[in-house]
C-alpha positions, 0 to 999 in steps of 0.5 A: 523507538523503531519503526519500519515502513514500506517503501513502494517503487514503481516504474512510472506510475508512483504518483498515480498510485498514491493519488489511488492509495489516498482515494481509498485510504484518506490521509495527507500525501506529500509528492516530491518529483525528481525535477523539484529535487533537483534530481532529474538527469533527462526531461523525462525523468521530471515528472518521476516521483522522487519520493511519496509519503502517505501518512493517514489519522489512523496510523498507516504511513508508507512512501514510494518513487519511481524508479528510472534508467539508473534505478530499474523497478521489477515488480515481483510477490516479494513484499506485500502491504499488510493492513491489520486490525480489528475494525471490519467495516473499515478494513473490508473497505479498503479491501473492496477499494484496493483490490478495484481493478486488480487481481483478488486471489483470495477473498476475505473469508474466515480463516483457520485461526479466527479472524478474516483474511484476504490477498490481492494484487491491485492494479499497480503491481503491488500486493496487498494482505488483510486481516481483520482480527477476530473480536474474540482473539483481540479480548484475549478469548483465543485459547 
């Protein structure tokens, strides 16, 4: 079996940004700093994250670091973090926890083809998606 998984990268601001991702979605985090790695070449890259990983009970696991001077992070719209499923209570949680204090570009409303959709940009950068599939669509009921 193969699987992909989303690494984030950041300039700085990676461990704050999974202490968040962890405040709303649960789980175990596990941060490693470029200094306990030993691989911090300047004083100020000690406390840098090296390497993130958020892994949660209900199966969403993704990691992060920062970036420095010889590994420069531009943030851009390239990527998204899509978290799918069908338990809307949970996923409109995450949503509403997410997006607190970024940038909500299109509220969670039904779309087009049955389920719920929502983007947003949270106050790291990063840009999230969230579809919450319809109950019919996941019976088989879609035509």
């Amino acid at each position: 079996m193969v699987q992909l998984y989303p690494y984030l990268n950041f300039n700085g601001q990676g461990q704050e940004a999974m202490q968040f991702y962890q405040s709303v979605l649960g789980g175990d985090l596990k941060i490693q700093t470029y200094e306990e790695s030993g691989q911090a070449k300047k004083p100020e890259e000690n406390n840098l994250l090296m390497h993130g990983e958020l892994r949660t009970d209900n199966g969403i696991i993704f990691y992060a670091a920062d970036g420095n001077e010889e590994h420069k992070v531009e943030m851009g719209n390239s990527v998204h973090m899509s978290l799918q499923g069908d338990d809307e209570e949970l996923l409109t949680k995450y949503f509403n926890g997410l997006s607190e204090g970024g940038n909500v570009e299109f509220p969670l409303s039904k779309q087009f083809w049955g389920d719920t959709f929502g983007m947003f940009t949270d106050k790291f950068g990063i840009h999230w998606m969230v579809n919450i599939t319809s109950k019919e669509r996941m019976s088989g009921g879609e035509k």
